[in-house]
C-alpha positions as CSV (number, residue, x, y, z in Angstrom):
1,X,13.4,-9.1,-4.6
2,X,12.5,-8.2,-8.1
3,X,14.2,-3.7,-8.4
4,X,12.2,-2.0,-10.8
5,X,13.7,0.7,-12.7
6,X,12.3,3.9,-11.4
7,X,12.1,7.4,-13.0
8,X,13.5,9.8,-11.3
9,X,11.1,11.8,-11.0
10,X,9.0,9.0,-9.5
11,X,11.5,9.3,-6.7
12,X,10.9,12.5,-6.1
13,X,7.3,12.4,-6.0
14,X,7.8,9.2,-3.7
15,X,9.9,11.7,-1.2
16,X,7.5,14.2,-1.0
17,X,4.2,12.1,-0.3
18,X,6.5,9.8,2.5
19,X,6.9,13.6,4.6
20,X,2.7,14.7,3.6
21,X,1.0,11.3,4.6
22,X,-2.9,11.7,4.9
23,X,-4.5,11.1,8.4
24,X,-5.0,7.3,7.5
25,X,-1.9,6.9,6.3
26,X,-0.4,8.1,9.2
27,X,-2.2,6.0,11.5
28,X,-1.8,2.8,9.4
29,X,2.1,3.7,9.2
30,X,2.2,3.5,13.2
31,X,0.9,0.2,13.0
32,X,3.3,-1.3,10.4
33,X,6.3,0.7,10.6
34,X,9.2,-1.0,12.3
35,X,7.7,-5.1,11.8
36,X,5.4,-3.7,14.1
37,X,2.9,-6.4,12.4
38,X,3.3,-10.1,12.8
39,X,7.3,-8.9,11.8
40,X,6.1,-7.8,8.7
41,X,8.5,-5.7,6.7
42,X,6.6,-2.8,4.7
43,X,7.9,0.8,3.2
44,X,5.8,3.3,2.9
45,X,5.5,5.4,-0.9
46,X,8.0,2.7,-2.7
47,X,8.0,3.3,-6.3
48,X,7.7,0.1,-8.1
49,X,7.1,-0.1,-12.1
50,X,5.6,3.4,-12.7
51,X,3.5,3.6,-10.0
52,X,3.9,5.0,-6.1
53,X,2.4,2.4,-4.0
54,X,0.9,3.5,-0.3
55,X,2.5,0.7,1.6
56,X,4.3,-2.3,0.0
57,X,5.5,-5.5,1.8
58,X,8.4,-6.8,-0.4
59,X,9.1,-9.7,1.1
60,X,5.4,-11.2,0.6
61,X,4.7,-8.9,-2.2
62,X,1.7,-7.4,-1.1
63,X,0.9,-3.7,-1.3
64,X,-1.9,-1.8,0.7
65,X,-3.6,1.1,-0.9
66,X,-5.4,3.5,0.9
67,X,-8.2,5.3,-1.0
68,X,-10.3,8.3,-0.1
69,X,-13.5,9.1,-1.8
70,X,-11.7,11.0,-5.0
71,X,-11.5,6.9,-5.9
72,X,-15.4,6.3,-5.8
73,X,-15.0,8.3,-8.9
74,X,-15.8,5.9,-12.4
75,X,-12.9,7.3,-14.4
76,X,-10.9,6.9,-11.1
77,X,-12.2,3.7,-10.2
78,X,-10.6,2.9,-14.0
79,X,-7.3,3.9,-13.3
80,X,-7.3,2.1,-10.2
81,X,-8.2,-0.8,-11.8
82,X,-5.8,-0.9,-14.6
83,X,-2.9,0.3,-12.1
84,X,-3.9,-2.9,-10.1
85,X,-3.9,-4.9,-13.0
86,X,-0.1,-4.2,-14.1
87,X,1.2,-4.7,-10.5
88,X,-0.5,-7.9,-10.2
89,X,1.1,-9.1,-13.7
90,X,4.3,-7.9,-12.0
91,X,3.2,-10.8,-9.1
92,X,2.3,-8.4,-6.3
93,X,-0.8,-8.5,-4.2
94,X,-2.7,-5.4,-4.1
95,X,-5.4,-4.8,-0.5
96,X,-7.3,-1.6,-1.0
97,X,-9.2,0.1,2.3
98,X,-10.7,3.1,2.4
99,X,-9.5,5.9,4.3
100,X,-12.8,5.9,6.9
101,X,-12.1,2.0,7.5
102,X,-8.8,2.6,8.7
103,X,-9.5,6.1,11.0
104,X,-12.3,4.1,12.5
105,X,-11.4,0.7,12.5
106,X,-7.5,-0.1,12.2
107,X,-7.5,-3.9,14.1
108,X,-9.9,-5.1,11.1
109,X,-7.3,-3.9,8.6
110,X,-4.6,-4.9,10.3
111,X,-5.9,-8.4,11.0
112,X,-6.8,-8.6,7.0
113,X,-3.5,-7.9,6.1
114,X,-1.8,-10.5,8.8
115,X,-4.1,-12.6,7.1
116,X,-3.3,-12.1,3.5
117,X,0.4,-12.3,4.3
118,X,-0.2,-15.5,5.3
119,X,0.7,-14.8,8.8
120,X,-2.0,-15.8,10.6
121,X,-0.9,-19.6,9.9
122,X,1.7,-20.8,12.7
C-alpha cells in the first residue's frame, strides 16, 4: 500500500471525528469493522493525501463516503467533486451514500460495496 504523507494536523482531526461518528457512520462502522464484510479490511477516518476519508478499504482501494444533506449544497457538491477527483488520480475508488440510505437501508449498501470490491465474484 501506497503511505501518503499526512499533516499533522490532519491526524488530529482524523482522531477526533473516529470518537464523534454520525448516526450512519456508526451503524455502517458495525457492519465493516473487524472484516465483518466478505473479510474486507476498512479503517474508519484514514487520512490519505490531504483529505479524511469516512471509511477506506486499502487493500482494494476503495473509500466510502457518507454524506448528509450539507452535501446537496452546489458549492458543496463542488468540493466533493474535486476531492473525488484527486483521490481517484491517486487510484482509489470513491462510493458515496447518503446518510438516510444507510439508517434505512444498510444490506443495499453493504451488498454495493461487496460488489464494488469485487467480492461478490467466487
Amino acid at each position: 500500500m501506497t503511505h501518503y504523507p499526512v499533516p499533522p494536523v490532519n491526524r488530529g482531526n482524523a482522531r477526533k471525528m473516529r470518537k464523534a461518528m454520525t448516526d450512519a457512520e456508526l451503524k455502517l462502522w458495525n457492519e465493516i469493522r473487524a472484516h465483518r464484510l466478505m473479510g474486507l479490511s476498512f479503517r474508519r477516518q484514514m487520512p490519505i493525501a490531504n483529505y479524511i476519508v469516512d471509511f477506506a478499504c486499502p487493500d482494494k482501494k476503495l473509500i466510502v463516503e457518507l454524506d448528509g444533506s450539507q452535501h446537496a449544497d452546489a458549492q458543496v457538491a463542488r468540493l466533493d467533486t474535486a476531492r473525488t477527483a484527486r483521490l481517484e488520480a491517486l487510484g482509489w475508488t470513491i462510493l458515496r451514500f447518503w446518510n438516510d440510505d444507510v439508517l434505512r437501508d444498510i444490506d443495499n449498501v453493504c451488498q454495493h460495496i461487496v460488489i464494488e470490491a469485487g467480492m461478490d465474484r467466487c
